[in-house]
C-alpha positions as CSV (number, residue, x, y, z in Angstrom):
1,X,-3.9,-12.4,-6.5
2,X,-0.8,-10.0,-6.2
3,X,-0.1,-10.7,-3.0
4,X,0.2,-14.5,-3.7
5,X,2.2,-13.9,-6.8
6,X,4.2,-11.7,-5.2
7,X,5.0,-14.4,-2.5
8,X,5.8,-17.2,-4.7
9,X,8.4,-15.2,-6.7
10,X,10.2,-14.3,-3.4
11,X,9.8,-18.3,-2.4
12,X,11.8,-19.2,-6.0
13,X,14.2,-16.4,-5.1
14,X,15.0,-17.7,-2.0
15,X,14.0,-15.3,-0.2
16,X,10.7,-16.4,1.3
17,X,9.8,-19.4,4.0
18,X,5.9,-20.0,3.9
19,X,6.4,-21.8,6.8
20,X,8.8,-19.9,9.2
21,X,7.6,-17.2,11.3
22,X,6.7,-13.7,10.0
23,X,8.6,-11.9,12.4
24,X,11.8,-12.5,11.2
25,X,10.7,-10.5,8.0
26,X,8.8,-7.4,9.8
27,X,10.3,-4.4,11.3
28,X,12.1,-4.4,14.7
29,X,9.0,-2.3,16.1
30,X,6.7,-4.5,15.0
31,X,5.9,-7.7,16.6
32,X,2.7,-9.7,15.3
33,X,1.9,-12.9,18.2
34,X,-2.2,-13.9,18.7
35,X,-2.7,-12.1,22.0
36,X,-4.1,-15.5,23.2
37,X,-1.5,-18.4,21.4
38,X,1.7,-16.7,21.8
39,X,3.2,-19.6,21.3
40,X,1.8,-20.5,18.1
41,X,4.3,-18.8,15.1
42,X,2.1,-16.9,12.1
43,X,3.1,-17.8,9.1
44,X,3.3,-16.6,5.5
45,X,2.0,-19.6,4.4
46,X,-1.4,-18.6,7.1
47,X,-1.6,-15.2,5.5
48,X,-1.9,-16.3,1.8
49,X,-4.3,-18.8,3.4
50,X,-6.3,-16.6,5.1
51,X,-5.9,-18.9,8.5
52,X,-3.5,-16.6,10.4
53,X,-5.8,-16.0,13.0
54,X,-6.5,-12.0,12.5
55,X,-10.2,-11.2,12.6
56,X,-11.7,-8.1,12.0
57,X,-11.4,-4.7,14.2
58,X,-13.6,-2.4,12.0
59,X,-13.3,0.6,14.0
60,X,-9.4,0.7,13.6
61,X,-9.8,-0.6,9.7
62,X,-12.0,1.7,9.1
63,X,-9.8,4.8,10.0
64,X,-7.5,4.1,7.4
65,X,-9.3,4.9,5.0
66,X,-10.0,8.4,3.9
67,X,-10.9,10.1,0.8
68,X,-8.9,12.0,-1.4
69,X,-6.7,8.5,-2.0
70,X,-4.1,9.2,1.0
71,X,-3.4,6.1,1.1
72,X,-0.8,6.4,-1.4
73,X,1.0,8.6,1.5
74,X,0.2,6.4,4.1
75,X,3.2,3.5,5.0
76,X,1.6,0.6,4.9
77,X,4.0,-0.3,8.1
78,X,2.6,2.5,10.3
79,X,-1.3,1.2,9.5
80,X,-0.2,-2.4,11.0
81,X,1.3,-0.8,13.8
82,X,-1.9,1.3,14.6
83,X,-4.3,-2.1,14.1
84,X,-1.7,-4.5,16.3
85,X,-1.8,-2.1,19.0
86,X,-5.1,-3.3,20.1
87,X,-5.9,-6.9,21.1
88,X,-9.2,-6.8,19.8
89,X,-9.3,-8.3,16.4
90,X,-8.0,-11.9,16.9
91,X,-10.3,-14.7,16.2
92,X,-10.4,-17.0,19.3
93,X,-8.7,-19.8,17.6
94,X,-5.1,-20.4,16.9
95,X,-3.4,-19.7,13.7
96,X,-3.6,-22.1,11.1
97,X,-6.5,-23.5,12.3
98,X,-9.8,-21.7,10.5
99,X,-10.2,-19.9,7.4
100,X,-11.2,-16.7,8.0
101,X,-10.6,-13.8,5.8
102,X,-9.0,-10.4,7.2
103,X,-7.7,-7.9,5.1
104,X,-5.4,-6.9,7.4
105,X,-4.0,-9.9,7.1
106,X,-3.5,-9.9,3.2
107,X,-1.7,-6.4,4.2
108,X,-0.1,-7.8,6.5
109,X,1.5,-10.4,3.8
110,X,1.7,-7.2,1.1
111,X,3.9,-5.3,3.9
112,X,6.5,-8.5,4.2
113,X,6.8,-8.2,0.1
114,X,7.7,-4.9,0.4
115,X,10.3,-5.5,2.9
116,X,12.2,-8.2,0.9
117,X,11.6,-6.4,-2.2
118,X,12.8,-2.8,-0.6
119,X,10.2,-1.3,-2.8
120,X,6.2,-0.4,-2.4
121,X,3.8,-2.9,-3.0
122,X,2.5,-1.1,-5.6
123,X,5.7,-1.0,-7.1
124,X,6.4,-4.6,-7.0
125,X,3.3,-5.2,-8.5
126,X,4.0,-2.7,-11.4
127,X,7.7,-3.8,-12.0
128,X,7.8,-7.5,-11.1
129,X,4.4,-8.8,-11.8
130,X,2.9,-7.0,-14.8
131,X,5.7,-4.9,-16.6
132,X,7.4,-8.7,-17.7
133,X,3.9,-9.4,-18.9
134,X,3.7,-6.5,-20.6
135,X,0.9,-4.8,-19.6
136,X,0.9,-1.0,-18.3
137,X,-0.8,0.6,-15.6
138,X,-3.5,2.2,-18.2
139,X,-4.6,-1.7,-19.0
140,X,-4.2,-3.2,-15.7
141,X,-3.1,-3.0,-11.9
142,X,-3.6,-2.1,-8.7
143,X,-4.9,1.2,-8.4
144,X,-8.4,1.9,-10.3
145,X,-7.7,5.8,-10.3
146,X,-5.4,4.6,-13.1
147,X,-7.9,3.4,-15.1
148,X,-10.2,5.4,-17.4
149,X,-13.7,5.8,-15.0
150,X,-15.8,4.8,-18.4
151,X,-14.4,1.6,-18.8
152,X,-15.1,0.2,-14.9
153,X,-18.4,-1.9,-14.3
154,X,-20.2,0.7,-12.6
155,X,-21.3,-1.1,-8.8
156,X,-24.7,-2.7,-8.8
157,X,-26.7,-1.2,-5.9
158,X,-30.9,-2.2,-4.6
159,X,-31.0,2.0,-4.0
160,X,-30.0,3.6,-6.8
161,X,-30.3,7.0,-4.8
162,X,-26.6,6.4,-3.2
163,X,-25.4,5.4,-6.4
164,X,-23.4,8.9,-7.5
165,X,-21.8,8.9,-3.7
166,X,-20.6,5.3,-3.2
167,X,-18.8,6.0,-7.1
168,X,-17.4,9.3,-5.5
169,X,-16.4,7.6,-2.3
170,X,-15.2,4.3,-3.7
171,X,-13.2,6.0,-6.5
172,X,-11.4,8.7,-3.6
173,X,-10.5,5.4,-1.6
174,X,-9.3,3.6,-5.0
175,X,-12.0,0.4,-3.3
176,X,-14.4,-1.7,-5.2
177,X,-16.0,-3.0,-1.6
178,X,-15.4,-1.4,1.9
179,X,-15.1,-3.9,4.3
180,X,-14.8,-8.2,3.7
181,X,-15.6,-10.0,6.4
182,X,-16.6,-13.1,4.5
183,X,-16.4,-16.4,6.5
184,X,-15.7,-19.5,5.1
């Protein structure tokens, strides 16, 4: 993924401890500890793994997105603030110790990017990732609103009567799927 990329380019660079704890690379105001193994450090290395110990709190997930692709406005900084506010969320285990996957978690690991990059995820991902490789935003990346609708696999659905408002909805919140909650 980008986010993995990403990570191991800021590793080579020197910049970047898998193991140490996150916290030294996060905003003052923003302090991630498991509510119930405060003790036990997350690390970038969890993240990328998907073993950090972050669950899934739908409710507050699901507020950050809205239509109309605001997200682009939104700091990614201020949405982790909102979801660690709330103890719910945390897998009962501590980190480093199951494989669960959370995309807050992977945005979690997207955010520490940007703050050793001092530039947007998305920019990273533009400037450092596939500008060397030479590929433009029109052939590849991160946002499918840059992408020309006809040439996207249009989603496979059992009810083809939702089909025209899931494209409409997914395309506003620039998502392919909703919500992951995969378990491994």
């Amino acid at each position: 993924t980008f986010i993995a990329v990403a990570a191991m380019q800021m590793v080579e660079a020197n910049h970047l401890n898998l193991d140490a704890n996150i916290n030294q690379y996060l905003a003052p105001d923003l302090n991630i500890v498991h509510p119930q193994y405060p003790n036990v450090s997350i690390t970038m290395r969890h993240l990328l793994m998907h073993a950090s110990g972050i669950g899934v709190n739908a409710a507050v997930e699901l507020e950050s997105y809205t239509l109309n692709d605001t997200f682009r406005q939104i700091n990614l900084g201020d949405v982790l603030k909102k979801y660690f506010n709330s103890t719910v969320g945390w897998l009962p285990i501590p980190p480093g110790n199951k494989t669960f996957y959370s995309n807050v978690g992977t945005n979690l690991a997207a955010y520490i990017i940007e703050r050793l990059a001092g530039m947007r995820f998305e920019h990273y991902v533009q400037e450092k990732i596939l500008k060397p490789l030479g590929i433009t935003d029109k052939m590849g990346g991160y946002r499918l609103s840059n992408f020309d609708q006809k040439y996207l696999v249009r989603n496979y659905l059992y009810n083809e009567s939702i089909s025209a408002e899931l494209d409409v909805f997914l395309r506003h919140l620039n998502a392919t799927q909703v919500s992951s909650e995969a378990v491994f």
